[in-house]
N, C-alpha and C positions, 0 to 999 in steps of 0.2 A: 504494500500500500504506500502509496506515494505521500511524503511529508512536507508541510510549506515550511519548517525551520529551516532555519539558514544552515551551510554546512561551510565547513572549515579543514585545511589539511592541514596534519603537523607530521614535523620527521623528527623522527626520535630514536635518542642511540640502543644501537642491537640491545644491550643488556638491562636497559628500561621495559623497552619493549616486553621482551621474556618475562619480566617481571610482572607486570601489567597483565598478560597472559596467565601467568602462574595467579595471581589475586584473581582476576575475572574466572578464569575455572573454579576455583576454590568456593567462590561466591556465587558459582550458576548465573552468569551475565556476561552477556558481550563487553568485549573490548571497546566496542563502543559506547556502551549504556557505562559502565564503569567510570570509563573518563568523563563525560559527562556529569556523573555523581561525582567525582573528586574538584573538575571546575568547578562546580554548583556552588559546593561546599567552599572552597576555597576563596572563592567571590564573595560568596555570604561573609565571610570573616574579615574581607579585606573592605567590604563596602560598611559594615559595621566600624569599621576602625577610621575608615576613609571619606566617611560621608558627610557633605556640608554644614555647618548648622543653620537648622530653620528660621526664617527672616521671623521676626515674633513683633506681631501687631497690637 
């Protein structure tokens, strides 16, 4: 089934890769859905940390 999110490529060294691999099996999920959950995450924390403060009226 075709998806309207945007998609993205990255290249990443062999032994990330494997690794990425070896979690995504272990967890029953694609290499792709995996990564996915790790940016997700990752953004959440950094937009938490990063985020403007609100103009207060």
């Amino acid at each position: 089934m075709p998806t309207q999110k945007p998609r993205t490529t990255i290249y990443l060294e062999p032994e990330l890769f494997e690794a990425l691999q070896e979690r995504a099996k272990e967890e029953k999920r694609t290499v792709s859905n995996l990564s996915n959950l790790l940016i997700e995450q990752a953004m959440k924390a950094w937009l938490a940390e990063n985020k403007p403060p609100s103009a207060s009226k």
